[in-house]
N, C-alpha and C positions, 0 to 999 in steps of 0.2 A: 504494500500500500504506500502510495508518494505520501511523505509527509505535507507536502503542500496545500495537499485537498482539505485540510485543517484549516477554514476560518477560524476568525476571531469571533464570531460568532458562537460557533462551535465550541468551541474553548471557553468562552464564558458559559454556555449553557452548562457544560462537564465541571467548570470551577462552581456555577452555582449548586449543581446536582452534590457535592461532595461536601460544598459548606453544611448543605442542608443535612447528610449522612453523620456530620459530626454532631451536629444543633441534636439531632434524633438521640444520637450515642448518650448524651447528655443530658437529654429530658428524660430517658428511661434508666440515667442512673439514680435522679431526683427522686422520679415516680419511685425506685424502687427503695430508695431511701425509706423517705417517708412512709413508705406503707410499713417497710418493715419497724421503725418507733412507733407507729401507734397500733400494729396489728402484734410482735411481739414485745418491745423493750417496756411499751408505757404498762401494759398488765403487769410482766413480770416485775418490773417495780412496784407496781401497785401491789403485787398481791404478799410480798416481805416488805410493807411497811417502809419500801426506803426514799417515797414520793410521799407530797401530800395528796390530798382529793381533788385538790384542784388541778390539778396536772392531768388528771384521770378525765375531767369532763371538756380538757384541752383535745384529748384522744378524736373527739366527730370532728375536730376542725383541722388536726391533720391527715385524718380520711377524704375531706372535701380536698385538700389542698395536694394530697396527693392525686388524687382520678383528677384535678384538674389540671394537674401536670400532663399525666397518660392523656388527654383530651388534647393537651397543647403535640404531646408526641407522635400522637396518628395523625393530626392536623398534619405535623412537618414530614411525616414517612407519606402522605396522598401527594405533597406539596412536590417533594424531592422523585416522587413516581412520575408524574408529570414532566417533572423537568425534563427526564432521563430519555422523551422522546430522540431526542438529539444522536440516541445510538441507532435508529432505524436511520438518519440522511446519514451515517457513519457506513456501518454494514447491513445494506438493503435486503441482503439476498438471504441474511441469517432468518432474521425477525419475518418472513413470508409465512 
């Protein structure tokens, strides 16, 4: 394949498709954060005493804040699937 047939175009589409591949990496490591403190860390503190109660009714609002993480990360994995058109004017004949 000539390297030439690479627009600029092209190469932005591929550089925005990858920004977006990392943006994802990153909301799904948030997403999994947070689910993981309030689905195991904030119980197990709760349940030996080593939290107060109010930490405990903290727990629904890191549940909102993580799915609304995972919402922002499907958003950017639809976002970056789109982009990624760029590989069918790349190799026509694979994608048939």
């Amino acid at each position: 394949m000539d390297p030439a047939y690479f627009t600029t175009d092209i190469w932005h589409n591929i550089s925005t498709a990858l920004r977006l591949i990392w943006l994802y990496v990153f909301f799904i490591l948030g997403f999994v954060t947070n689910f993981l403190i309030a689905h195991a860390v904030i119980p197990s503190l709760a349940s030996t005493h080593q939290v107060s109660p109010k930490i405990v009714r903290l727990r629904a609002l890191v549940y909102i804040f993580a799915f609304s993480i995972l919402g922002v990360a499907i958003l950017t994995f639809i976002a970056m699937l789109l982009q990624l058109d760029v590989l069918t004017r790349v190799w026509p004949r694979v994608f048939m």
